[in-house]
MARTI-55799 format. One record per residue (C-alpha): residue number from 0; z, y, x. Coordinates in nm, 2 decimals. Example, Ala and Ser with C-alpha at 12.3 -4.5 7.8 and 13.67 -1.06 7.14 Angstrom:
R   num       zz       yy       xx
R     0     0.78    -0.45     1.23
R     1     0.71    -0.11     1.37
END
This chain:
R   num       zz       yy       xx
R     0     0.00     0.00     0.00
R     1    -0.10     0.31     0.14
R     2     0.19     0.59     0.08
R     3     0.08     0.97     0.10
R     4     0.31     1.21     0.24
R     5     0.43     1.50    -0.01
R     6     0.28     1.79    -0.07
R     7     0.50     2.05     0.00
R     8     0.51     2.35    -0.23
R     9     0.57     2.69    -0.09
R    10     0.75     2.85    -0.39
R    11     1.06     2.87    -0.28
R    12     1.23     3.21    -0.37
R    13     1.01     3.26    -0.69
R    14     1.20     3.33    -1.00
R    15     1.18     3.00    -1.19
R    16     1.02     3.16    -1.50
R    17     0.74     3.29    -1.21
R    18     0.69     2.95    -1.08
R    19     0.70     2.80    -1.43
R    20     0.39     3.05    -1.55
R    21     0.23     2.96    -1.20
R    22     0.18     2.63    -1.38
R    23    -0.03     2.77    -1.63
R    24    -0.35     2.79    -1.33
R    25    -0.28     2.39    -1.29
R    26    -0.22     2.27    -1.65
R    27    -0.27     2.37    -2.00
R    28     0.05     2.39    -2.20
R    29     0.02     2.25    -2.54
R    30     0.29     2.39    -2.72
R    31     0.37     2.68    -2.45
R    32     0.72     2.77    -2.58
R    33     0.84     2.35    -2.59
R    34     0.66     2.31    -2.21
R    35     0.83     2.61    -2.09
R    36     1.18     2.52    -2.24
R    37     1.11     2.22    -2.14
R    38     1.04     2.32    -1.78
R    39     1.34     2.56    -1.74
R    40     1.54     2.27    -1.83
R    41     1.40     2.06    -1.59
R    42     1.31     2.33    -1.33
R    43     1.31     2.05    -1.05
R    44     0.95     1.90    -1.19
R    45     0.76     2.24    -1.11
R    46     0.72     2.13    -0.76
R    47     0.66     1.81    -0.82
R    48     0.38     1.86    -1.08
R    49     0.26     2.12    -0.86
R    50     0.22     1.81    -0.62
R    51     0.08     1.57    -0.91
R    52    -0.23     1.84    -0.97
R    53    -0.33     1.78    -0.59
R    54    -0.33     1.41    -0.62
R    55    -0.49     1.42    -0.98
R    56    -0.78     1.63    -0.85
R    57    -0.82     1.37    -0.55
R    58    -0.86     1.09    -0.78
R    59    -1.04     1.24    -1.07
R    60    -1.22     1.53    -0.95
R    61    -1.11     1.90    -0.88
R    62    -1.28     2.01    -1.21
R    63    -1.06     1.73    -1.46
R    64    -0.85     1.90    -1.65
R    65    -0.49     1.82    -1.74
R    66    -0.24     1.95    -2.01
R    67     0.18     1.94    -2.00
R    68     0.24     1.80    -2.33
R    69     0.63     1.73    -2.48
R    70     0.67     1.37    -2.62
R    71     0.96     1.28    -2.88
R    72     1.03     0.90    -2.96
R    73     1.03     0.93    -3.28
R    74     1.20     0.57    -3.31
R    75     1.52     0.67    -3.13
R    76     1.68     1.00    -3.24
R    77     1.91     0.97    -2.94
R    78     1.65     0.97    -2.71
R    79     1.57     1.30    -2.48
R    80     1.21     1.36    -2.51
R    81     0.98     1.34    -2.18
R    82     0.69     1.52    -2.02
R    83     0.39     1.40    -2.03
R    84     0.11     1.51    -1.77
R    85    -0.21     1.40    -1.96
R    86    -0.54     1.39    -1.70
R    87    -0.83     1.42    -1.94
R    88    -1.15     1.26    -1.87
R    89    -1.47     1.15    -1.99
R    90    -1.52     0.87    -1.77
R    91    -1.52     0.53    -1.92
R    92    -1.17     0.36    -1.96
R    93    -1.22     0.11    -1.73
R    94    -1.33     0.35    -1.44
R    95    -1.05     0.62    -1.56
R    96    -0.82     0.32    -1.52
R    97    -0.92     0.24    -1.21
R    98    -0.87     0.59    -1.06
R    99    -0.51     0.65    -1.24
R   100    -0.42     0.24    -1.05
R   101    -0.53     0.45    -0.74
R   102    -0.29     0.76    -0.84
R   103    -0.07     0.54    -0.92
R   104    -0.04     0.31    -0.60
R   105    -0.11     0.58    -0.36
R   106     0.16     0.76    -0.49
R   107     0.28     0.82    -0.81
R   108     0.49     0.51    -0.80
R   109     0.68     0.69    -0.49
R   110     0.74     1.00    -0.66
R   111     0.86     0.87    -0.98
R   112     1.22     0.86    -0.88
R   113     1.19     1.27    -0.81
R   114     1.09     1.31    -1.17
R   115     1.41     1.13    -1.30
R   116     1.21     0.94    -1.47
R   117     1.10     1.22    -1.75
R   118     0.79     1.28    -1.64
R   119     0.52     1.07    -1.71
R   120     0.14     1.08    -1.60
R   121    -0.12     0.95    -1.82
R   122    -0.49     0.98    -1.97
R   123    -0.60     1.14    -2.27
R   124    -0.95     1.06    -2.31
R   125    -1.17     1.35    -2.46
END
C-alpha cells in the first residue's frame, strides 16, 4: 500500500470563520448555514478537507467538483449527524469506483482517524 504524506495547510492564524468560507473555493455547500455550523463545530476538519480536495482532484481530475453536504440517520435519533464530502462525476460507476478504491487506499483510509470518524468521502453521481 502506497501511503501519501499530508498535505499540510498553511492556515494557521486565520480566524476559523475565514478558513471556513475559504472552503467555499474547494466545495459547494449545500445547505450553507448547516455546513458552516457544522464546520465551526468541528473546526479541526477544515484542514483536513482542505487536504481531501488535493487528493480528490488527483484521482478524479482537477475540474470534478465536490459538495459538503450534512447527513442525519434518520433511523437513530441519538445519532450525531456526519459530513459527507460527495466527489461528483460523470464517469461510469465502475471506473468512479475504481478511482475512489485508489483515494481510498492511497490515503483516505490513513486519514480517517483525523476526521473522528464524521467525515465521510463518497460519490454522488450527476
Amino acid at each position: 500500500m502506497i501511503v501519501a504524506e499530508p498535505i499540510v495547510s498553511d492556515q494557521r492564524g486565520i480566524a476559523p470563520a475565514e478558513r471556513i468560507a475559504s472552503l467555499a473555493d474547494l466545495y459547494r455547500f449545500n445547505d450553507r448555514a448547516a455546513v458552516t455550523g457544522f464546520l465551526h463545530r468541528h473546526d479541526f476538519l477544515v484542514d483536513l478537507l482542505i487536504e481531501a480536495r488535493e487528493h480528490i482532484s488527483m484521482h478524479f481530475g482537477p475540474d470534478t467538483p465536490a459538495a459538503l453536504e450534512i447527513f442525519y440517520d434518520l433511523d437513530d435519533e441519538h445519532e450525531e449527524p456526519e459530513l459527507l464530502a460527495l466527489i461528483e462525476t460523470t464517469l461510469p460507476a465502475e471506473e468512479a469506483a475504481v478511482h475512489l478504491d485508489r483515494l481510498d487506499e492511497t490515503w483516505w483510509l490513513n486519514a480517517v482517524p483525523r476526521s473522528q470518524f464524521i467525515l465521510t468521502i463518497t460519490l454522488r453521481f450527476v
